[in-house]
C-alpha positions in Angstrom: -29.6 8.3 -20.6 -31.3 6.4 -23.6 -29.6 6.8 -26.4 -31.6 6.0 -30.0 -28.8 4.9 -32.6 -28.9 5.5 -36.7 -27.3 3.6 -38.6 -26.0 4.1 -42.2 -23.5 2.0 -44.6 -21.9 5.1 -45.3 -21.8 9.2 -44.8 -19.3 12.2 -45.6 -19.4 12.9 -41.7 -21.4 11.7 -39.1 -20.7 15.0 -37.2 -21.9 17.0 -40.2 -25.3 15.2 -40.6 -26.0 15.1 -36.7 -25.8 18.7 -36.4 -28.3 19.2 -39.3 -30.8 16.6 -37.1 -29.9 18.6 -33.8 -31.5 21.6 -36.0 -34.5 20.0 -37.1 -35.0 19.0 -33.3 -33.7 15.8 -32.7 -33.5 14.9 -29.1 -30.7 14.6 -26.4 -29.0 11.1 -27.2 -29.3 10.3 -30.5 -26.6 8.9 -32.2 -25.6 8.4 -35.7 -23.0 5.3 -36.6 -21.6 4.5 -40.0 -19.5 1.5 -41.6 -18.0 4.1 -43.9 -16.8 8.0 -42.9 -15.5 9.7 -46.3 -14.8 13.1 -45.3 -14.3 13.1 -41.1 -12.6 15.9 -39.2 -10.7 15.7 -36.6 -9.2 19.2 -34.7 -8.4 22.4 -36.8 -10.5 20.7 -39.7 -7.8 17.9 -40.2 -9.1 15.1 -42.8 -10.0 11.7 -41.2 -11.1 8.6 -43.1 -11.0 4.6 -42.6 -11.8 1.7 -44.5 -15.1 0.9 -44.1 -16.0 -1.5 -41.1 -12.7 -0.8 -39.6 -13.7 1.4 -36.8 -16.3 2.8 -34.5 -17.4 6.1 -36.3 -20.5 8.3 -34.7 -21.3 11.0 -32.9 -23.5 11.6 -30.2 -26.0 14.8 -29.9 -25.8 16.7 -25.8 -28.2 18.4 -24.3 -26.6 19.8 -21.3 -28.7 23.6 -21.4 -28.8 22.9 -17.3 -25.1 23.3 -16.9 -23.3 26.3 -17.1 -21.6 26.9 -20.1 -18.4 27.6 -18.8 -18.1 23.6 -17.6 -18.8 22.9 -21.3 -15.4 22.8 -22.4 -14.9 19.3 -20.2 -17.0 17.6 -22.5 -14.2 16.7 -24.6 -12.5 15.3 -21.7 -15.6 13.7 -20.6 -15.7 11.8 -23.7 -12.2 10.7 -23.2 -12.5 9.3 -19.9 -15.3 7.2 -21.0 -13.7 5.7 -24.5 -11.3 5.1 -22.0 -13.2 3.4 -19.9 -14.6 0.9 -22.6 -11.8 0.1 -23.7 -10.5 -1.3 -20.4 -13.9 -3.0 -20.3 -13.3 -4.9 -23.7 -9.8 -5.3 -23.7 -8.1 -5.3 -20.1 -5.0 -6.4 -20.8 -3.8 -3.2 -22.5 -2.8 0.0 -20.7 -4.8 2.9 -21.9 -4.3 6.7 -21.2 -5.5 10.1 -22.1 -3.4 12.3 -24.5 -4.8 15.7 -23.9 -7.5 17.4 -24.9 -8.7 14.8 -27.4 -6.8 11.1 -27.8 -7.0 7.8 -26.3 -3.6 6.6 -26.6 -2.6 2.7 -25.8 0.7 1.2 -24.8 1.5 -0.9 -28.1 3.8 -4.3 -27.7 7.0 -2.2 -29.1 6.4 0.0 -25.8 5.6 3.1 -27.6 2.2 5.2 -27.2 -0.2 4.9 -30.0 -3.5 6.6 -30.8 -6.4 4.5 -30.9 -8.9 6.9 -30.5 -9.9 10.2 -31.4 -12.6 13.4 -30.4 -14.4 16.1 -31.4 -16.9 17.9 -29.9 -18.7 20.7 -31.9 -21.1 23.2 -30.2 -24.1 24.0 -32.3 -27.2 26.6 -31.7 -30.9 24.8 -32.3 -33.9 26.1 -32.1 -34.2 24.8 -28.7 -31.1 25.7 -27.4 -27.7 24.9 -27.8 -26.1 21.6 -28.5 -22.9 19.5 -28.2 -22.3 17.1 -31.4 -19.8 14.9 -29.7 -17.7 12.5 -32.4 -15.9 9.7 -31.8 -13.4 7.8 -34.2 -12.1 4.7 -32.7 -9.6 1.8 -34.7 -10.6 -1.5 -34.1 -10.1 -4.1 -36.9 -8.0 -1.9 -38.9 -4.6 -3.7 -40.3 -1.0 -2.0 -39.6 -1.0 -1.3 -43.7 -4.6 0.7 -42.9 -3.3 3.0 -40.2 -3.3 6.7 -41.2 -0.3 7.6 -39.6 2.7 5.6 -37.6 1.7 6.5 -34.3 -2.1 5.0 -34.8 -2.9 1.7 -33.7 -6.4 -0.7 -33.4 -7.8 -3.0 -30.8 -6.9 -5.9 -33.6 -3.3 -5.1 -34.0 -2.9 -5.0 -30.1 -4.3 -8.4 -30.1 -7.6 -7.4 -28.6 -10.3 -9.4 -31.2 -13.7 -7.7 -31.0 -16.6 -6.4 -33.4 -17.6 -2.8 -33.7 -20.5 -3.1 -32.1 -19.7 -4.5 -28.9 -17.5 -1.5 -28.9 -19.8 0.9 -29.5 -22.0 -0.1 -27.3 -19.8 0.2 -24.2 -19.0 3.3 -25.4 -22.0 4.8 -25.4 -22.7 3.0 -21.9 -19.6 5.0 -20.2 -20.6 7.9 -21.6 -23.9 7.9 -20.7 -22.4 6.9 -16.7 -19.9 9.9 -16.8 -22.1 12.7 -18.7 -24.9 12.0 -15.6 -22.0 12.5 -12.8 -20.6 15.4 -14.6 -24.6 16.7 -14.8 -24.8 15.7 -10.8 -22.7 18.0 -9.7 -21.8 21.9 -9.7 -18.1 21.5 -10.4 -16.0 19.3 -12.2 -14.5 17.5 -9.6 -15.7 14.1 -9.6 -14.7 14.0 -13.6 -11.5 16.0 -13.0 -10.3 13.6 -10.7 -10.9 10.2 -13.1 -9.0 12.1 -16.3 -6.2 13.2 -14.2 -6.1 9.7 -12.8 -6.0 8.4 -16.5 -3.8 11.3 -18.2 -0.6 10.3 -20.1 -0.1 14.1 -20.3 0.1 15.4 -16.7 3.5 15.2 -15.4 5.4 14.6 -18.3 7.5 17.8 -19.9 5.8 19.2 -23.0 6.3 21.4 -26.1 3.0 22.5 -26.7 2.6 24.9 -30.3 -0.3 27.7 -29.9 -2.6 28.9 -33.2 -0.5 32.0 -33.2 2.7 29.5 -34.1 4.8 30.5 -30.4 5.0 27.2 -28.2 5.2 27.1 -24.8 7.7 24.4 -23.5 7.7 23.0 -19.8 6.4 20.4 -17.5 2.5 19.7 -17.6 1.4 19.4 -13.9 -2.8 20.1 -14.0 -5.7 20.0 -15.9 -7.1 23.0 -14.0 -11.0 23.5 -12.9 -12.0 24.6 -16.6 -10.0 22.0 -18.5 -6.9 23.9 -19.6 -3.5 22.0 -19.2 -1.3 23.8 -17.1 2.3 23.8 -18.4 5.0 25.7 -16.5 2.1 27.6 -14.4 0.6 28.6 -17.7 -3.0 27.2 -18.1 -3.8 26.5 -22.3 -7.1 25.9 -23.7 -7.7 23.4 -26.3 -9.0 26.2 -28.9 -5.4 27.8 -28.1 -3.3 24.7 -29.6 -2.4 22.7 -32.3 -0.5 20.5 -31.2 1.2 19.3 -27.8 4.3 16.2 -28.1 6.4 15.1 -25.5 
């Protein structure tokens, strides 16, 4: 995939203004970066914002109308295996892992998991069809004093020095590699395979909370063939949850 990148000094959301493109008929792979998000969202419309040039902030605009939409709901996960994946590539010294459905999570030098990166997808109708706005937030050069909550981290404080673009770029790379083997085939195999490999969820014992405020407690042992996490034998979707912890 080619992907044709925008770049602004600074937007309210990058999410936001990519959908309203994806409307006016902006083709598959476009992207739109900024320095400076003011008014991101992250799951369940929570608030996300960074000082400007201290992260990678775009999203990325989907196309996938050949795929059933039913294998849509592993684009989220899609995404994670391949911020995932970049990050090995520019920092391979740190060990890196996926927090399901939506975090990249790193092993900081105190031994406890941070967040480095976060995800959302949003699926929008055009007039050619529908879309996937896919958003990526990831910490890079921002300072312990900057992070938005204790268990954040950034490439910088883990001792990994590189610039925003260099990450971006490998991002987009990975993505572009996994979206075309998760296009290849009829399931989700291939892709299912590479998050479980890379999941800091699966196999630990969870408390996850649902929308309706119950919580289901047990041990996470799949990601099944639609992208739910299966915990005790019960398979949750991400639109089910607000939260899971350890």
């Amino acid at each position: 995939m080619e992907f044709q990148i925008a770049e602004t000094a600074s937007t309210a959301s990058t999410n936001e203004d990519l959908a309203e493109a994806a409307r006016a008929g902006a083709p598959e792979g476009t992207v739109h970066a900024t320095e400076h998000q003011t008014a991101g969202r992250g799951r369940l419309d929570r608030e996300w914002e960074a000082p400007a040039g201290s992260g990678l902030a775009m999203s990325v605009l989907l196309r996938p109308t050949d795929v059933d939409d039913v294998r849509w709901t592993w684009i989220p996960l899609l995404t994670g295996v391949a911020v995932a994946t970049a990050v090995s590539e520019v920092a391979p010294q740190l060990d890196v892992r996926l927090k399901w459905p939506n975090d990249v999570e790193v092993a900081s030098a105190d031994g406890a998991w941070r967040k480095l990166a976060g995800i959302l997808v949003e699926r929008i109708e055009t007039p050619t069809g529908p879309a996937a706005v896919v958003g990526i937030g990831l910490n890079i050069a921002m300072t312990a004093d900057q992070l938005p909550v204790p268990n954040a981290t950034s490439l910088a404080i883990e001792g990994a020095d590189t610039e925003v673009a260099a990450v971006r770029d490998l991002v987009l790379r990975a993505l572009g590699l996994w979206y075309g083997k998760w296009q290849g085939e009829s399931t989700n195999s291939t892709l299912r395979g590479a998050y479980l490999a890379a999941s800091g969820t699966v196999g630990q014992d969870v408390v996850v909370t649902l929308s309706d405020g119950s919580t289901i407690e047990g041990s996470a042992t799949d990601v099944d063939e639609f992208g739910r996490l299966v915990v005790g034998g019960q398979p949750v979707g991400a639109g089910d949850v607000t939260h899971v912890r350890r």
